[in-house]
Structures are given as C-alpha cells and as structure tokens.
C-alpha positions in Angstrom: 0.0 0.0 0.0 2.8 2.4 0.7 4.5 1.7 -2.6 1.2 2.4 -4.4 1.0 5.7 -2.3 4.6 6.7 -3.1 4.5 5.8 -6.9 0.9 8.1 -7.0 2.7 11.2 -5.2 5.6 10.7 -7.7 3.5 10.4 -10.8 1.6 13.7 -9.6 4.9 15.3 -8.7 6.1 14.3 -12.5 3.2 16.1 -14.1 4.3 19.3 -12.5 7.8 18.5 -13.3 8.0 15.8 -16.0 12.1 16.5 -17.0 12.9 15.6 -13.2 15.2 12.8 -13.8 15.5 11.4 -10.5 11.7 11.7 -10.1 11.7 9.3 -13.2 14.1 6.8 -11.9 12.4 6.5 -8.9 8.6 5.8 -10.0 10.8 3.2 -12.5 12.2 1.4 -9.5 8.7 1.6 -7.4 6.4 0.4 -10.6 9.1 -2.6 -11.1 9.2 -3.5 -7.8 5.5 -3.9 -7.9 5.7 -5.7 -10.7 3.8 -2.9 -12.7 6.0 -4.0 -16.1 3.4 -2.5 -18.4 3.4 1.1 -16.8 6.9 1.0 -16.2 8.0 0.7 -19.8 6.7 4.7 -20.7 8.5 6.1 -17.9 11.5 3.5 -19.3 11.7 5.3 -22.2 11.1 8.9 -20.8 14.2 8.0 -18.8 16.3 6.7 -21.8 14.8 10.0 -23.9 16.2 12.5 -21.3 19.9 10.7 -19.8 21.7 8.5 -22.0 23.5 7.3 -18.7 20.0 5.7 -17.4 20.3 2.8 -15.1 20.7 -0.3 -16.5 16.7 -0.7 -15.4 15.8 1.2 -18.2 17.4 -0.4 -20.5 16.7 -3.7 -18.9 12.9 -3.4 -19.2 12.9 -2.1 -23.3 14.9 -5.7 -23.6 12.2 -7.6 -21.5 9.9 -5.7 -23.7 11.3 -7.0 -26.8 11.1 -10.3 -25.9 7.6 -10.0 -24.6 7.1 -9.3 -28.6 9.4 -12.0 -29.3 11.6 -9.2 -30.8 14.7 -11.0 -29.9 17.3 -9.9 -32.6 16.7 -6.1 -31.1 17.0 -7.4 -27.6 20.1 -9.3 -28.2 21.2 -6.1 -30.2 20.1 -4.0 -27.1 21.9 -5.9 -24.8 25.6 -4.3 -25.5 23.8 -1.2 -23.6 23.7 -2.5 -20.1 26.7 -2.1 -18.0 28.8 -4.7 -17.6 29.3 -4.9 -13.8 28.3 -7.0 -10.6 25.6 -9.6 -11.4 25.7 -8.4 -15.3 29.1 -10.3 -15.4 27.4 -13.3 -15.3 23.5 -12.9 -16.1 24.2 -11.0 -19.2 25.8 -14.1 -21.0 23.4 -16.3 -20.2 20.8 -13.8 -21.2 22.3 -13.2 -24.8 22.2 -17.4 -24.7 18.7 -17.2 -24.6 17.9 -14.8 -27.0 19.9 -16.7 -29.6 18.2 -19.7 -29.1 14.9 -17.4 -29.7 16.2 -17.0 -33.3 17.0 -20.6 -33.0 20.8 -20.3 -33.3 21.6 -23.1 -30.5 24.7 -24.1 -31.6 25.8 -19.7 -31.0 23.8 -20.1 -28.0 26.1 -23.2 -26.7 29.4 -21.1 -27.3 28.5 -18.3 -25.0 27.7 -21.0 -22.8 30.3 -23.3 -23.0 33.6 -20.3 -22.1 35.8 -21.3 -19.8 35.9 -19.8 -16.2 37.6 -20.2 -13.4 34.4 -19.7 -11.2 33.3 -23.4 -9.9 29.3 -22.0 -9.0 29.3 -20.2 -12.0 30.6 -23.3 -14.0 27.9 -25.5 -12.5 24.8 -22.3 -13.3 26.1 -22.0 -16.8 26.1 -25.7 -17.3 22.4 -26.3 -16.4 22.0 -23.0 -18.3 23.4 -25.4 -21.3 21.8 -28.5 -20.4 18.8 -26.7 -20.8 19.3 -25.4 -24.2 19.9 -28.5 -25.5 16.8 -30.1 -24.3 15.0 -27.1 -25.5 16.1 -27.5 -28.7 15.6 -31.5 -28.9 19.4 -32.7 -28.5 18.3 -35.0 -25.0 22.1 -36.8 -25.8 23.8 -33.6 -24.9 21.4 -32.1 -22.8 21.9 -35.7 -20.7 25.9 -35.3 -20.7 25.4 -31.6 -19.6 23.3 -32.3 -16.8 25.7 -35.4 -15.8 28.9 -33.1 -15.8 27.1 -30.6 -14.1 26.2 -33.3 -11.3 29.5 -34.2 -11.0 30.4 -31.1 -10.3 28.8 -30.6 -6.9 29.8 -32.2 -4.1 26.8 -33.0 -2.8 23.4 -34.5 -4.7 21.3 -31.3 -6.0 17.6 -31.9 -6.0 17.3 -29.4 -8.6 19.7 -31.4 -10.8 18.3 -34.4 -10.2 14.4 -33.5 -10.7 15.6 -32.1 -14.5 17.5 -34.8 -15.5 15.2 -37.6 -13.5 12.2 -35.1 -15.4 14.0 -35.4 -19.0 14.4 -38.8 -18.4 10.8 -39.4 -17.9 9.6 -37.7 -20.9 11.9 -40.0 -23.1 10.2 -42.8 -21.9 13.3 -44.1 -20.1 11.6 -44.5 -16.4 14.1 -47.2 -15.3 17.0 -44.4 -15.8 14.6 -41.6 -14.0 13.8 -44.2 -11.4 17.7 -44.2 -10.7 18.2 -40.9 -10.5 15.5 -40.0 -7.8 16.4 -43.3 -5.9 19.6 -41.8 -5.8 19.1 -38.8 -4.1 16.7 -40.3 -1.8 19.0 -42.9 -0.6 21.0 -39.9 0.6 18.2 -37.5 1.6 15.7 -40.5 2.9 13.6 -37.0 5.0 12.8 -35.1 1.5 9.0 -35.2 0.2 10.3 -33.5 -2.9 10.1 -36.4 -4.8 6.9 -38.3 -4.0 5.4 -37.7 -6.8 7.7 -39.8 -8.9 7.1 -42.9 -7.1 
C-alpha cells in the first residue's frame, strides 16, 4: 500500500515536473518493484529519452519488452547497452544465450555457454543454463551429458539437478534411468518429500 502511495505522489509530482530525472528513476524502480511492467516501460523510455547514462533498469525493461514481442534480434542487439558490472558479469551471457536460441541459433547459444571460467558456481549455473538449451532444442544426448557433468560437479546430490534430468528422463520414456536418479538422491536425503510424486 505504501508503494502504491509513493509511486501516485511521484507520478503527480512528475506532471508538475516531468524532465525531473531522479523523479523518473524512482517511480521506475517503485512500478518494477511492484511488478507494474506495463506502466513502467513509458517512464523507461522517458528516462532513456532525457539521460543517455540511465540505469541499467531502463534499458533492462525495453529488452524484457522485446522479448515479450518475441523481438529477440533487437533485444540481443540491445543488450551491449547495459553495464557490464556485478551480477551483469554473469547474467548478461546467459541472457544473450537465450535470446539466440529465440532466433533458434543453438549451436551460438552453446558457445556463449560453453567459455571457460575459473568460477566453480558459475561453471555449474552455466552448465544447467546449457543442459537446458539443448533439451529445449531437442538434442536429449547432450542435454543428458550436460546435466551429468554438471552433477559431478557438486559435491553433494542437487535436487534441482536431479528433478531435470530424473524429469527429461521421464519424458523419453526411459523411467528405469529416471527411477535411478531420484532413488539416488533419496537414498541420501531418505527426509525429503520433494520427490513423492515420482514414485
């Protein structure tokens, strides 16, 4: 209720004011934190119209837009805009992955992927990241290997791991192998209910 308040006082103050830069950023970062997409993409590009050093929020939400409208060439185009910093280091490959395999360029998608790093948790995110774009785009072989190097990996059993692959497994028709999997992890987490529903 006090972000709706706020984000009405600022939209009122804007009217009176509507070149106020840091009134703009601020209703941005209130109607996105509310989950107001829709509303927040005008005052987006109000923001990008009047400082070409926007946050990367701006820019963020004219990609998401894009690929709302399946426009994924312009958001991959887009994407060379956002500041490469902090989290961006790492979610910005994975989101120019994506987009390639949205024009269906897998194989492009797999390189980005597939760079070498020195970082162990970001070797094992990227590597479901892959796993999962080569199930998406019907290549279970290497999506099966992906998920199998990623498991090795870790050195302790990951239910998430285990319910994609176990999952994937399943919709091949190869239940005995799925059946393995999640036996495996229970016989090490014998507590979890996470995986009732495959027995």
């Amino acid at each position: 209720a006090n972000s709706r308040f706020a984000i009405n006082y600022y939209l009122s103050a804007l009217e009176k004011t509507p070149k106020n830069i840091l009134l703009l950023r601020q209703i941005l970062t209130l109607l996105v934190s509310e989950g107001r997409i829709d509303e927040a993409l005008p005052i987006a590009k109000r923001l990008l119209q009047r400082s070409h050093n926007s946050s990367n929020i701006a820019k963020l939400i004219l990609i998401l837009a894009d690929v709302r409208d399946n426009n994924y060439l312009n958001a991959y185009k887009n994407i060379d805009g956002l500041q490469k910093e902090g989290l961006n280091t790492y979610l910005l490959p994975m989101l120019k992955a994506w987009l390639l395999v949205g024009q269906n360029k897998n194989d492009a998608a797999l390189k980005i992927i597939d760079k070498r790093t020195s970082n162990a948790g970001l070797e094992i995110l990227y590597g479901i990241q892959g796993a999962m774009i080569s199930e998406f785009g019907n290549n279970p072989k290497d999506a099966i290997a992906r998920y199998t190097k990623v498991a090795k990996l870790q050195k302790n059993i990951n239910l998430r791991i285990t319910i994609l692959l176990g999952n994937l497994y399943e919709r091949l028709g190869q239940n005995v192998n799925a059946k393995e999997i999640y036996d495996n992890y229970r016989d090490k987490h014998p507590e979890t209910t996470m995986l009732d529903r495959a027995y």
